[in-house]
C-alpha positions as a Markdown table, in Angstrom:
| # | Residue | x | y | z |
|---|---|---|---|---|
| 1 | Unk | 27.0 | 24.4 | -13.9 |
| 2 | Unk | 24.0 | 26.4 | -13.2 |
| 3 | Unk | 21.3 | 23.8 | -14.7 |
| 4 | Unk | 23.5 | 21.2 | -13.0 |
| 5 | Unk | 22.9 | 23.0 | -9.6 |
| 6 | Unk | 19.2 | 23.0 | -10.6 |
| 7 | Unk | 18.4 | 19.5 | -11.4 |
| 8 | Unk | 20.5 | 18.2 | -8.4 |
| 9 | Unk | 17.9 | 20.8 | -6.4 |
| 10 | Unk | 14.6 | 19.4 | -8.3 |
| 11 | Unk | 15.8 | 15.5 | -7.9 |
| 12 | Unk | 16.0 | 16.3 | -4.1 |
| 13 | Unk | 12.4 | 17.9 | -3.8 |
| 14 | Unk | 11.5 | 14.8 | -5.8 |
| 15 | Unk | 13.1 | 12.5 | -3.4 |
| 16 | Unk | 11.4 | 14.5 | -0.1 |
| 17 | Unk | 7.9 | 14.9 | -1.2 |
| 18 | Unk | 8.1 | 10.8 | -2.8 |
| 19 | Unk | 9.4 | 9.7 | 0.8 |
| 20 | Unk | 6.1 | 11.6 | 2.6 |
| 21 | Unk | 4.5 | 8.5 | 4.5 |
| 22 | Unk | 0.8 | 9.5 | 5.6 |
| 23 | Unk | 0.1 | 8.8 | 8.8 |
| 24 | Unk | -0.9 | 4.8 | 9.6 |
| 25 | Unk | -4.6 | 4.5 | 10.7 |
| 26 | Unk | -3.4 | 3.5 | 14.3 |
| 27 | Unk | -2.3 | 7.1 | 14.8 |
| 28 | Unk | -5.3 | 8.6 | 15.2 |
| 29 | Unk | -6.7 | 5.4 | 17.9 |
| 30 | Unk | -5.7 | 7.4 | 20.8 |
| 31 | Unk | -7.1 | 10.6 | 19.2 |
| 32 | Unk | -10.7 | 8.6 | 19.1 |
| 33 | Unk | -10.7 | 8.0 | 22.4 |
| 34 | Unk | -9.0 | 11.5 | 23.9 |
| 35 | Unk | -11.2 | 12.7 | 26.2 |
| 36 | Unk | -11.2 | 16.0 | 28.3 |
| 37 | Unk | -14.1 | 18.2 | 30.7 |
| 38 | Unk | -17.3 | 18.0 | 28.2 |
| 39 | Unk | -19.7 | 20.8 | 26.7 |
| 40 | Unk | -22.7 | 19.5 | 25.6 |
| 41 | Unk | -24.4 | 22.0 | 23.5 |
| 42 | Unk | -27.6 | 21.7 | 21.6 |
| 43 | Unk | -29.3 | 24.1 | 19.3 |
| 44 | Unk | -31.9 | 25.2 | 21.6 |
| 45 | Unk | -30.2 | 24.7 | 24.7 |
| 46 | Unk | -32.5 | 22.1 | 26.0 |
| 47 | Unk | -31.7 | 18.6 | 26.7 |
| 48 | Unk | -30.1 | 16.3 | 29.1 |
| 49 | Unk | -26.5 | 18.5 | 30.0 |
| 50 | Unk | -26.8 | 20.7 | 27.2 |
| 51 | Unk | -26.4 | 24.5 | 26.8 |
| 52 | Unk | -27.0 | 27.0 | 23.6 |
| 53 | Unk | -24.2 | 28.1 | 21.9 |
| 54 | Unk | -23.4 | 31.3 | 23.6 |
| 55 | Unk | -22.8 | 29.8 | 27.2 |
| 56 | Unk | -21.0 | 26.8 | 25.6 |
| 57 | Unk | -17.9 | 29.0 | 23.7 |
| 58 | Unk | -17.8 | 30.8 | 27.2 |
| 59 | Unk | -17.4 | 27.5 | 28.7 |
| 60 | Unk | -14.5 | 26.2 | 26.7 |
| 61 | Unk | -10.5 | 26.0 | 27.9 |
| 62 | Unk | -8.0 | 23.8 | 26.7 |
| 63 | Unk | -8.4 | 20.4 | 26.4 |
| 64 | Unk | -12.1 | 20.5 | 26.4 |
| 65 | Unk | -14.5 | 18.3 | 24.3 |
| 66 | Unk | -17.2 | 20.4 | 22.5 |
| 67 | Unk | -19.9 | 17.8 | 22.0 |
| 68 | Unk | -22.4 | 19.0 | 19.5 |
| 69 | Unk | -26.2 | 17.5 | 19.5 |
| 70 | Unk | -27.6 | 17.0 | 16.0 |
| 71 | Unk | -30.0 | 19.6 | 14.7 |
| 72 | Unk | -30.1 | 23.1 | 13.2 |
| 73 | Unk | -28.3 | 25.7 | 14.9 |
| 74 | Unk | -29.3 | 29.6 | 14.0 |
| 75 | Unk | -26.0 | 30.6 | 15.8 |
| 76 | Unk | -22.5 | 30.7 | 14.4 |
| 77 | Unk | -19.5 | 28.9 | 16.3 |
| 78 | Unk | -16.2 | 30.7 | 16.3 |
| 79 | Unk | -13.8 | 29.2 | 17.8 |
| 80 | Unk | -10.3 | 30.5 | 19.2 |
| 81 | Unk | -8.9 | 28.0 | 21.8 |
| 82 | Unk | -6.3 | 25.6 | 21.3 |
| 83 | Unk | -6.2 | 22.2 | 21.8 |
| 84 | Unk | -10.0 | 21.6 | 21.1 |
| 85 | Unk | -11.7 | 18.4 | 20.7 |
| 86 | Unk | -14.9 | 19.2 | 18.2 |
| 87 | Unk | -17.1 | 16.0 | 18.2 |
| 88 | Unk | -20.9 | 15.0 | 17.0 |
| 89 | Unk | -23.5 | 12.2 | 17.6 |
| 90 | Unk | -21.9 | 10.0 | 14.5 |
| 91 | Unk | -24.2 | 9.9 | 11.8 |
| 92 | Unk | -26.3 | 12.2 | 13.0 |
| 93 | Unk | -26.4 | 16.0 | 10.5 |
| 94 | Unk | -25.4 | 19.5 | 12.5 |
| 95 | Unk | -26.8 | 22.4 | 10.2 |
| 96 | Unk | -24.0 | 24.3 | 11.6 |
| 97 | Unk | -21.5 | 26.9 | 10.8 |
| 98 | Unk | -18.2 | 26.6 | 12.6 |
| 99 | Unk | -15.2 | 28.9 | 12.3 |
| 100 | Unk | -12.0 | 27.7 | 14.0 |
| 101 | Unk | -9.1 | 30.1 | 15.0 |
| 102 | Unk | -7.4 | 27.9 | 18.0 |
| 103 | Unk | -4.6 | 25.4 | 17.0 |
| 104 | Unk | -4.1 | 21.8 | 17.4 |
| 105 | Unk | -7.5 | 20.9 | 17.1 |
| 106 | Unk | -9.2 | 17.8 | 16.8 |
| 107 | Unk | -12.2 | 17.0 | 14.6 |
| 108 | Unk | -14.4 | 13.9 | 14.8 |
| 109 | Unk | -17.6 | 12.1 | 14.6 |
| 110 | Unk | -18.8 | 15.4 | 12.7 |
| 111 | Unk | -21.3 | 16.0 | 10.1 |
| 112 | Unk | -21.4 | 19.4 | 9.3 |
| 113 | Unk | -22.5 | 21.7 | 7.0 |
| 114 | Unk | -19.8 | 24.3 | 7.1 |
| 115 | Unk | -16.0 | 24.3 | 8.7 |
| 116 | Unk | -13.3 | 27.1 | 8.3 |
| 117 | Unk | -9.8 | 26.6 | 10.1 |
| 118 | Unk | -7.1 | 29.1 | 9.3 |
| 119 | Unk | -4.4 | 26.7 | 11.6 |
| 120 | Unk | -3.4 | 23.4 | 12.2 |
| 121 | Unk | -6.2 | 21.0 | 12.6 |
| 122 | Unk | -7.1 | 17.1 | 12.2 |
| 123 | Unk | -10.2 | 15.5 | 11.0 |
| 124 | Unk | -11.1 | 12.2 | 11.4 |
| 125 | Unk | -14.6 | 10.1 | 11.2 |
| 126 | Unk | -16.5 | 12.7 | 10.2 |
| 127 | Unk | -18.4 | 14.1 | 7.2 |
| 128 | Unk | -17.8 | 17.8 | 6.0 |
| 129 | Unk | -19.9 | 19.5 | 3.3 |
| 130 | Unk | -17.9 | 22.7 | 2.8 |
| 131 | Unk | -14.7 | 22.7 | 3.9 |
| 132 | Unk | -12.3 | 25.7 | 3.6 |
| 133 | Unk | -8.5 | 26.5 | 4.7 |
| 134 | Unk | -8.8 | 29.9 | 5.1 |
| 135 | Unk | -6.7 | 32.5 | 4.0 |
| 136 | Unk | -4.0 | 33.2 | 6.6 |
| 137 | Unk | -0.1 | 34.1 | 6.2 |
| 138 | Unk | 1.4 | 31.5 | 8.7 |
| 139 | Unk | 2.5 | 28.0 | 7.4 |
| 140 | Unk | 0.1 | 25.1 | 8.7 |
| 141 | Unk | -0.3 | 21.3 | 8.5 |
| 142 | Unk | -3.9 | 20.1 | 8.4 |
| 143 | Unk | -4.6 | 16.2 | 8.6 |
| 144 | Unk | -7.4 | 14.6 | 7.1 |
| 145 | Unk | -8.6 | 10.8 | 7.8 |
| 146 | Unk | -11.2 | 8.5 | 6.9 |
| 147 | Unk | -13.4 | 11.4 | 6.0 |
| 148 | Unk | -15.5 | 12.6 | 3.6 |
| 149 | Unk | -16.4 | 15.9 | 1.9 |
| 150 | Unk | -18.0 | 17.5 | -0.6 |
| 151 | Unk | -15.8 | 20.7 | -1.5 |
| 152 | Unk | -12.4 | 21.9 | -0.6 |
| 153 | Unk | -11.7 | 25.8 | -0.9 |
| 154 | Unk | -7.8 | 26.8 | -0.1 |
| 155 | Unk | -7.3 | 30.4 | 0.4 |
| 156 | Unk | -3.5 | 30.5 | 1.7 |
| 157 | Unk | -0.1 | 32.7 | 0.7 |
| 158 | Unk | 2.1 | 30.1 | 2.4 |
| 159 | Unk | 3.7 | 27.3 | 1.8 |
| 160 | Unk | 1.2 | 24.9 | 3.3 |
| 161 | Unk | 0.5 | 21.2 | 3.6 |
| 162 | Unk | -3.2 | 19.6 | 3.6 |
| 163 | Unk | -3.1 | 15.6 | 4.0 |
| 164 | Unk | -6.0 | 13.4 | 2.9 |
| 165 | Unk | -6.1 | 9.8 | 4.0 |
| 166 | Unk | -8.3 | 7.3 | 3.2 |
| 167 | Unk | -11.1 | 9.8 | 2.1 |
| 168 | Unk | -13.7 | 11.1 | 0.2 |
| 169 | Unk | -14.0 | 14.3 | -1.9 |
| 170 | Unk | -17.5 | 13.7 | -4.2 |
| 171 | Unk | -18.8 | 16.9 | -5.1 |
| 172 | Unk | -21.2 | 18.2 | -7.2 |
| 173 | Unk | -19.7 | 22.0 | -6.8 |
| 174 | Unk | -18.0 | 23.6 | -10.0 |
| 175 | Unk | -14.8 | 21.9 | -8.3 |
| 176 | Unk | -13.8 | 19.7 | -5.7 |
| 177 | Unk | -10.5 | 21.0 | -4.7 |
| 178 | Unk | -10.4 | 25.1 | -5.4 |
| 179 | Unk | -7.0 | 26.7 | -4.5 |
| 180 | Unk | -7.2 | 31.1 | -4.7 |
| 181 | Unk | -3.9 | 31.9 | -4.6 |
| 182 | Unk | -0.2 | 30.8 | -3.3 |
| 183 | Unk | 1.4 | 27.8 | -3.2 |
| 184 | Unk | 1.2 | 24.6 | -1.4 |
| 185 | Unk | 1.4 | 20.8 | -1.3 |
| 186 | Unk | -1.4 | 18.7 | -1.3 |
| 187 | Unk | -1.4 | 14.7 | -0.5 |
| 188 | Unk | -3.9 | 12.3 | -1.6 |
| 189 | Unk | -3.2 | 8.6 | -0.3 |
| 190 | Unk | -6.1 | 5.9 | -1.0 |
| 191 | Unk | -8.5 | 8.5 | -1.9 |
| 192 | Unk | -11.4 | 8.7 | -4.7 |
| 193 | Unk | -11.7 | 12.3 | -5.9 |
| 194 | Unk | -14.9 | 12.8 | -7.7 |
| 195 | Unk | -16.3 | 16.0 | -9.7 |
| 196 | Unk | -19.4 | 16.7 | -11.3 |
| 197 | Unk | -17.8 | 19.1 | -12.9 |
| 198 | Unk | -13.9 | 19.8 | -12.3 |
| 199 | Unk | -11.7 | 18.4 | -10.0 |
| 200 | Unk | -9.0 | 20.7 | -9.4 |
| 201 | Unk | -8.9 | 24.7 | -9.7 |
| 202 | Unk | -5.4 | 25.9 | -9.8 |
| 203 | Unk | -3.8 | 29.1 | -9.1 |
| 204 | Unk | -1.7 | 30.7 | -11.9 |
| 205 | Unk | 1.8 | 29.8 | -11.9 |
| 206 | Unk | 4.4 | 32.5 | -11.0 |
| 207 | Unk | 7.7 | 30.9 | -11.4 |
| 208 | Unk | 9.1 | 34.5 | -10.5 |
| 209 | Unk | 7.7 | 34.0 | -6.8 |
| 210 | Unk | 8.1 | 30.4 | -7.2 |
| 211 | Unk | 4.3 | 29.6 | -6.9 |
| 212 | Unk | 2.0 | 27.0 | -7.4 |
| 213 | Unk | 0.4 | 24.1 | -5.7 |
| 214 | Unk | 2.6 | 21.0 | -5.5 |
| 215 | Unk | -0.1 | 17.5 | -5.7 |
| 216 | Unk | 0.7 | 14.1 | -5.0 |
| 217 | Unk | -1.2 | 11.1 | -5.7 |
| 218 | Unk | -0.5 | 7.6 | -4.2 |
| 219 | Unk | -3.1 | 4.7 | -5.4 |
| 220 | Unk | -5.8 | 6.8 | -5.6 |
| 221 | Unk | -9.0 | 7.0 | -8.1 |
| 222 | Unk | -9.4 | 10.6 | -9.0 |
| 223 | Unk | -12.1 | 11.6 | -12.2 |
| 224 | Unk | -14.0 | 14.5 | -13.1 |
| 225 | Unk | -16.4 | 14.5 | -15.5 |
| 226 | Unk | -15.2 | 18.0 | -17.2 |
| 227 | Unk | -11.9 | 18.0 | -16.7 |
| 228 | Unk | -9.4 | 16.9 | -14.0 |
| 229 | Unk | -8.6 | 20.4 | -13.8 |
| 230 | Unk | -8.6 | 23.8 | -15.1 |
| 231 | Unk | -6.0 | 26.9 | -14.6 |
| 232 | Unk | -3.6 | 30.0 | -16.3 |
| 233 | Unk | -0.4 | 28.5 | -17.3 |
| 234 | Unk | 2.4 | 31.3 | -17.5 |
| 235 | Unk | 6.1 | 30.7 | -19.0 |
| 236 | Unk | 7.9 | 33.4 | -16.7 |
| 237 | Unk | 7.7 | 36.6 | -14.6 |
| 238 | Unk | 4.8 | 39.2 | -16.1 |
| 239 | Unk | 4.3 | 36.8 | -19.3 |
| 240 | Unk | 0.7 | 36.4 | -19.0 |
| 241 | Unk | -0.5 | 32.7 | -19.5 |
| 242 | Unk | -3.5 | 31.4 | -21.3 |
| 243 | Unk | -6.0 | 29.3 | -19.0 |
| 244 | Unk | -6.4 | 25.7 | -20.5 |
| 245 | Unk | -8.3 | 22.9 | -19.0 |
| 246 | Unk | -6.4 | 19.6 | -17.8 |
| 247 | Unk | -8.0 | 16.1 | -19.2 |
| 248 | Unk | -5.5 | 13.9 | -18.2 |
| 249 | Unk | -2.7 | 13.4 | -15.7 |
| 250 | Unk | -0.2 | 15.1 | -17.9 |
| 251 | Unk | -2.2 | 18.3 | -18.5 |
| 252 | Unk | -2.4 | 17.9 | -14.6 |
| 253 | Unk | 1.3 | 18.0 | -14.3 |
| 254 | Unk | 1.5 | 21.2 | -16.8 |
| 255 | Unk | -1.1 | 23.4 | -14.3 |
| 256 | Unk | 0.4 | 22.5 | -11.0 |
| 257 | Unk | 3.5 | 23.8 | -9.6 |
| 258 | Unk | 4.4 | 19.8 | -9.5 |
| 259 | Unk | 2.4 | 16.2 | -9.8 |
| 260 | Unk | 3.6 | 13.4 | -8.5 |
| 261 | Unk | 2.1 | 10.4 | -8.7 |
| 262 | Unk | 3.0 | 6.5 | -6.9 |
| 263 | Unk | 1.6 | 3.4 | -7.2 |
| 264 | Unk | -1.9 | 2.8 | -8.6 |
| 265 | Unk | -3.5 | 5.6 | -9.9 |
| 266 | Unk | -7.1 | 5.0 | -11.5 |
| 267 | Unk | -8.5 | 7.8 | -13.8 |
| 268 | Unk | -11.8 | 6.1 | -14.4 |
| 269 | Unk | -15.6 | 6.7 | -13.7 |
| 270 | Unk | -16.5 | 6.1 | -10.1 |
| 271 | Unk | -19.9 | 4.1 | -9.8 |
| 272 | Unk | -21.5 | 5.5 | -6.6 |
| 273 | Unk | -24.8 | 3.8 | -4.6 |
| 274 | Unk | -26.2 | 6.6 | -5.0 |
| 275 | Unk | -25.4 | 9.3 | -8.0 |
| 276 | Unk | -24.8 | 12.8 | -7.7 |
| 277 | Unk | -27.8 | 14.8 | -9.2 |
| 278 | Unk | -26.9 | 17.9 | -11.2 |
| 279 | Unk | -27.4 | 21.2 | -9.0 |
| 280 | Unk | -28.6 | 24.9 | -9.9 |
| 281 | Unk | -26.2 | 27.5 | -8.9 |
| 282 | Unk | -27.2 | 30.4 | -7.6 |
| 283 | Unk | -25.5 | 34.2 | -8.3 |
| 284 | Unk | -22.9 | 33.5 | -5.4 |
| 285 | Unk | -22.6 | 29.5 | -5.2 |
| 286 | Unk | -20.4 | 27.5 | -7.6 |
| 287 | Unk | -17.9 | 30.0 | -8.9 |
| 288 | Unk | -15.0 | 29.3 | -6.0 |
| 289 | Unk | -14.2 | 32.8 | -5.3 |
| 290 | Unk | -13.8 | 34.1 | -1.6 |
| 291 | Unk | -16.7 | 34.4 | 0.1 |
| 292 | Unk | -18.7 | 32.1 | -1.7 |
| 293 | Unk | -22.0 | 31.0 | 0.0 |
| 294 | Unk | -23.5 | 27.2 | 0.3 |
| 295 | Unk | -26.5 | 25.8 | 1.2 |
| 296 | Unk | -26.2 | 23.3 | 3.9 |
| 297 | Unk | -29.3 | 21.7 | 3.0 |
| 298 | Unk | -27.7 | 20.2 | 0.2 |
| 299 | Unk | -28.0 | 16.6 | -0.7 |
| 300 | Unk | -25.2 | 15.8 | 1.5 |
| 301 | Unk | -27.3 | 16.8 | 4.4 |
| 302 | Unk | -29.9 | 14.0 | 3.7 |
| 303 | Unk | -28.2 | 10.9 | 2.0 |
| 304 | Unk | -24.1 | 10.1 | 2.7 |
| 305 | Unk | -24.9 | 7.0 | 0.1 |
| 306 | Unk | -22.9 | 9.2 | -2.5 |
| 307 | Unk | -19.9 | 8.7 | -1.1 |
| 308 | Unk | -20.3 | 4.6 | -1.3 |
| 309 | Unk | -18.5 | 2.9 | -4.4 |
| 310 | Unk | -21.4 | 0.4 | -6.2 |
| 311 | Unk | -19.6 | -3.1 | -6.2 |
| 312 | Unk | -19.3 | -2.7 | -9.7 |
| 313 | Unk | -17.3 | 0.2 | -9.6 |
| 314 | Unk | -13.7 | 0.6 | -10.9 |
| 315 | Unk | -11.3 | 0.6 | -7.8 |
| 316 | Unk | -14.4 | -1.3 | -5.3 |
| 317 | Unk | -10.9 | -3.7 | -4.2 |
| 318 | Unk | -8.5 | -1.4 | -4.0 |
| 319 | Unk | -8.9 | -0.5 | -0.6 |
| 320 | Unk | -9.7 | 3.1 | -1.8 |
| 321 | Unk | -11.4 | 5.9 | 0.5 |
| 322 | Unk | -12.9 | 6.2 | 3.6 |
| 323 | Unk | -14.5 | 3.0 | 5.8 |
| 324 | Unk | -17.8 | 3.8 | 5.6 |
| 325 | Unk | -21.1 | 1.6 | 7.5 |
| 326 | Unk | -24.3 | 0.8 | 4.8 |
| 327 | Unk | -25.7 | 4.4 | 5.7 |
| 328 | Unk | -22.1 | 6.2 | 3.9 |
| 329 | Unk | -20.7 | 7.4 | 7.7 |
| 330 | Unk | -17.0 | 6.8 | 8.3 |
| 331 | Unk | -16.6 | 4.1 | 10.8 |
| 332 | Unk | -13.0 | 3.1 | 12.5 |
| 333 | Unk | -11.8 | 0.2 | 10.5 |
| 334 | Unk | -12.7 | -3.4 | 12.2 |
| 335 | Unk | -9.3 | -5.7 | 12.8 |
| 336 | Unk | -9.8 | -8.3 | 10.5 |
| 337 | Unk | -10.0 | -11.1 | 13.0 |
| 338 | Unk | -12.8 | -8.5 | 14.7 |
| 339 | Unk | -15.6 | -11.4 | 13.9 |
| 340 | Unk | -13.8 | -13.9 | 16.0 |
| 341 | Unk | -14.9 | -14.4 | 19.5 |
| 342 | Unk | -12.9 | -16.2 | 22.3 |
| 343 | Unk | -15.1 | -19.3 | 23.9 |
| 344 | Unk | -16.0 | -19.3 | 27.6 |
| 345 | Unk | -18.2 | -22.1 | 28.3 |
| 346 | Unk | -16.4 | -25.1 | 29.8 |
| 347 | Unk | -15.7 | -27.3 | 26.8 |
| 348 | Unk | -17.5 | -31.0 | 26.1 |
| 349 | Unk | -16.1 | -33.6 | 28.0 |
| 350 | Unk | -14.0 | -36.1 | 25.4 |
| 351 | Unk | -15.9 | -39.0 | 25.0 |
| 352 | Unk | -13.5 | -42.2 | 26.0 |
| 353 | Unk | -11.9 | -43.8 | 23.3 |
| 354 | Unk | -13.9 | -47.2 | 22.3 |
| 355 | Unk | -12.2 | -49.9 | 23.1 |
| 356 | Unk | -10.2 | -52.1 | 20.2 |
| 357 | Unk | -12.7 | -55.5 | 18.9 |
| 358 | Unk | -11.0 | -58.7 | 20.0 |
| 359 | Unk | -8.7 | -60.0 | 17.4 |
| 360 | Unk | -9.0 | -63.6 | 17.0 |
| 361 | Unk | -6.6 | -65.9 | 15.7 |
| 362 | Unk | -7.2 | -66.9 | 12.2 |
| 363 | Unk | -6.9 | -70.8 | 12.9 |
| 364 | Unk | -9.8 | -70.3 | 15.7 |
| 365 | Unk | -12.0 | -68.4 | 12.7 |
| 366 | Unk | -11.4 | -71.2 | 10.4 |
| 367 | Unk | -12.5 | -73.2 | 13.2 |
| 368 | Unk | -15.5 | -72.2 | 13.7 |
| 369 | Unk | -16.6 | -72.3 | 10.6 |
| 370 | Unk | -16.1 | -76.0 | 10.9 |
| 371 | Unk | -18.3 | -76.5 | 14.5 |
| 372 | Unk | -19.4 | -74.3 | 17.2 |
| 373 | Unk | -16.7 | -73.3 | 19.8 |
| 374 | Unk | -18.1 | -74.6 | 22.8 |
| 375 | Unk | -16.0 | -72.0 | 25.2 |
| 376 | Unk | -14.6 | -68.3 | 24.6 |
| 377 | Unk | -10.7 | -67.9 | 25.0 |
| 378 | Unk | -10.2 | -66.0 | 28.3 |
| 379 | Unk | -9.5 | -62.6 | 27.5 |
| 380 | Unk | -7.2 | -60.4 | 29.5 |
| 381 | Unk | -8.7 | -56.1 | 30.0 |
| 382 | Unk | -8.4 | -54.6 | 26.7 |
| 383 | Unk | -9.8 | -57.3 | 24.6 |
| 384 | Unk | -6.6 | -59.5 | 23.7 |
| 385 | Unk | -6.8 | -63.1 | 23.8 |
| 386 | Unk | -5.0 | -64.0 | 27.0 |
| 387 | Unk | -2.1 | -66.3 | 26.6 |
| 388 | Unk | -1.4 | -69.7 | 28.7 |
């Protein structure tokens, strides 16, 4: 009765996280165009409407747009208001660091070297080196669309939920995805995951706390050229586990808490436009641990061409990743009728019809092939012979 109980319980988890939709690109229109009282800040404070960094945090209330010019800012943001929108000059690099404590906060047209949110948050259109969920003991939801980054770092107790859509995760980091500690669920819809090295760093399982990170992949290409993953597996409460590296999906499955996969999954080699060149670590970069420092001059700060799929890469058709322009930035999908134009010049008159040739009757032809008709029937308008 008891493994009855139990299976009944795992087929209905099953059934919830399978029926997750991810939200439908026309969702997040209305957050593209949101718009609130702006801050323009700049790194120097000079420029047309801008201010430094200190007077613009002072500056901000709910509902404001923090506009950020490109450049290299010396100055730290952090960030505790609610109902932010964060947004850059698209395409154009912010060697920032930016902290964010508020809630319900809206990310876009970003490239940035840094961003830490410890609460709910969605990114859209924008490009994130180093992104981190930091460590916090309150459950969160954080939304991720048509985006790219370079490294995700989870540091969480609680049973969170991070959505990517339609993005990017190429990284030449020790891993892509590094979870610390807890348990969580993490969604991957029409993403390519790409690793250097690993993909995936997974906490140990604790089946006595019931923890471990739940991952879900729907037609996604996900590779990485070490291994898709590496973690501690543990049979039960205090057994200690052995750590083992996952090379396919079912070693996958056997480190994470749960895998679920739907529709087309592609474990092959991405081909990029622009490959990924292997990267010195210093003492305190590469090893995932808290705390961990990155440089934001990186190569992500100079060419977003590593994030574009060659043509003659596997999954180029599949409608995989972010919508990116020729210089790698993610750029709102077109309509596909976007090319078509409506005419307004007055259209060209229609020429009149030209008008039927007389039809002679074939006894007159013959005739004339005999002698010359010395008069033309009379013809009525329209060109038929007229009848007497």
């Amino acid at each position: 009765m008891h493994n009855k109980l139990l299976s009944l319980i795992a087929c209905f988890f099953i059934f919830i996280l399978f029926s997750h939709q991810a939200p439908a690109a026309g969702s997040y229109d209305s957050l593209r165009t949101k718009t609130g009282t702006i801050v323009k800040c700049s790194p120097d404070g000079k420029g047309e409407g801008c201010v430094p960094v200190g007077e613009a945090m002072r500056s901000l209330k709910k509902g404001s747009v923090l506009h950020l010019m490109p450049g290299s800012y010396s100055s730290s943001f952090d960030i505790d208001v609610d109902g932010l929108i964060i947004e850059g000059e698209p395409g154009k690099y912010c060697d920032a660091s930016i902290r964010i404590k508020g809630k319900k906060n809206i990310i876009r047209n970003l490239w940035v070297g840094q961003l830490e949110c410890e609460t709910d948050v969605t990114i859209i259109d924008s490009v994130i080196n180093y992104f981190t969920c930091e460590y916090n003991d309150k459950k969160m939801e954080q939304e991720f669309f048509n985006s790219c980054f370079n490294s995700i770092s989870v540091y969480s107790y609680k049973d969170n939920k991070l959505t990517f859509t339609k993005c990017n995760i190429v990284s030449d980091n020790s891993h892509a995805v590094y979870f610390s500690w807890g348990d969580g669920n993490i969604y991957f819809t029409n993403c390519i995951i790409y690793g250097k090295n690993k993909l995936f760093s997974l906490p140990e399982r604790d089946r006595g706390n019931d923890q471990g990170v739940r991952i879900m992949l729907d037609n996604s290409l996900i590779y990485g050229e070490m291994a898709l993953a590496d973690g501690t597996s543990k049979t039960g409460v205090n057994n200690s586990g052995k750590e083992e590296k996952a090379l396919d999906l079912k070693g996958l499955k056997r480190l994470a808490k749960s895998l679920m996969t739907k529709g087309d999954i592609i474990t092959e080699r991405p081909i990029f436009k622009k490959e990924l060149q292997a990267r010195n670590f210093g003492p305190m970069e590469g090893g995932g641990g808290r705390g961990m420092h990155f440089s934001s001059s990186s190569y992500s700060s100079r060419d977003l061409k590593v994030f574009i799929l060659d043509d003659k890469s596997p999954g180029k058709d599949k409608n995989l990743g972010a919508n990116l322009n020729e210089e790698g930035f993610p750029v709102p999908e077109q309509p596909k009728d976007a090319k078509k134009t409506t005419a307004t010049t007055t259209p060209a008159p229609t020429p009149a019809p030209t008008p039927a040739p007389a039809v002679k009757p074939a006894i007159e032809e013959k005739a004339v092939e005999k002698k010359p008709v010395e008069k033309q029937p009379e013809t009525v308008p329209g060109g038929a012979p007229k009848l007497f």
